[in-house]
N, C-alpha and C positions, 0 to 999 in steps of 0.2 A: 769802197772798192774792196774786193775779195782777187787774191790770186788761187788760181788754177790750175795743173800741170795734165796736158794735153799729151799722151802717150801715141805712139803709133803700135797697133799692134803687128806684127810684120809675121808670114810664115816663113820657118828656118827653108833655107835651101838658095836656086839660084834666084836671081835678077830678070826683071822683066829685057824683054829683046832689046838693044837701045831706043829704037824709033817709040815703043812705049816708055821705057822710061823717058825718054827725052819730055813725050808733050805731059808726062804726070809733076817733073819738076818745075814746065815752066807755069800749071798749076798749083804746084804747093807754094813758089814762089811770092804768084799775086795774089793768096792768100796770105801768106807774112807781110807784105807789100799794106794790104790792105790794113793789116793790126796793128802795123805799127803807124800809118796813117788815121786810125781810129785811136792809138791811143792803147792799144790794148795789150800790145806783144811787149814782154817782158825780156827774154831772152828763149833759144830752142838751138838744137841740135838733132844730126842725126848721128846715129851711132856703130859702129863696124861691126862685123857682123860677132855673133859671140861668141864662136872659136877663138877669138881675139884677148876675152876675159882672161883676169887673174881674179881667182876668187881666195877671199882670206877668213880659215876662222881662227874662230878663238881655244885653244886648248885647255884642260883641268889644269894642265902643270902651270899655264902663265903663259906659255908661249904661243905662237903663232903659226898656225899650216898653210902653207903657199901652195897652190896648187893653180894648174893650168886647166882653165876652159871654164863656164859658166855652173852660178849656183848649182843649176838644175839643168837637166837636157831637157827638151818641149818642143812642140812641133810650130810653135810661136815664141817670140822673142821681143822686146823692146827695140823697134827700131830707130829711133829718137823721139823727143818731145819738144814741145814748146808751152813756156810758163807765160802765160796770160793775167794780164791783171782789170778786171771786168764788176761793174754791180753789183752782178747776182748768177745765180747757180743758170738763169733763162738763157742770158747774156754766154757766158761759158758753153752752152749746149750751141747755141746757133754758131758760135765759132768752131766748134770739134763738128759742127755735120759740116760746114763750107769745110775745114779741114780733108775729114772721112773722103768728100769727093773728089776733092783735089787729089789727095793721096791712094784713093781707091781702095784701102783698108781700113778696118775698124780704129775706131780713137775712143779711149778710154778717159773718161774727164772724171779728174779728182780733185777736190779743195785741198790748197795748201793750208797746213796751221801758220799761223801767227806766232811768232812771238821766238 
């Protein structure tokens, strides 16, 4: 078994109307539904939006800069993910496309390292 981290890719800005969003949650749902009845679903979240962020780096001196709002600005964002644990790289793809249509935006599937 290989785990996986299933990304949403989300565009920054507003929310679909409720009545969409309503029937795309109760889709991404019976896809979790389904993973963790397979076996598959590790743990997922979604995440607030990125104005939300506290981003930290690291300075020359040792110390640390706080600062508000996200790494980077971008017209896409992480909108949550969910970490799957699956076979193989086949198995990971057919979970992120039921995902992708469930959610109606792109998912980004990447292999977790081990170890």
């Amino acid at each position: 078994m290989a785990k996986y981290l299933l990304s949403v890719v989300q565009p920054t800005g507003g929310v679909p109307e409720p009545e969409v969003l309503d029937r795309i949650m109760v889709d991404v749902r019976a896809v979790d539904d389904a993973m963790r009845e397979a076996g598959a679903w590790v743990f997922g979240a979604g995440l607030h939006s990125p104005d939300t962020a506290t981003t930290l780096r690291p300075t020359a001196t040792g110390d640390v800069l706080v600062t508000d709002g996200p790494y980077v600005e971008t017209k896409e964002h992480l909108g949550g993910f969910t970490v799957i644990d699956v076979p193989d790289l086949d198995a990971a793809l057919e979970w992120g496309r039921r995902l992708s249509v469930a959610v109606t935006l792109p998912i980004e599937v990447r292999p977790l390292r081990e170890g």
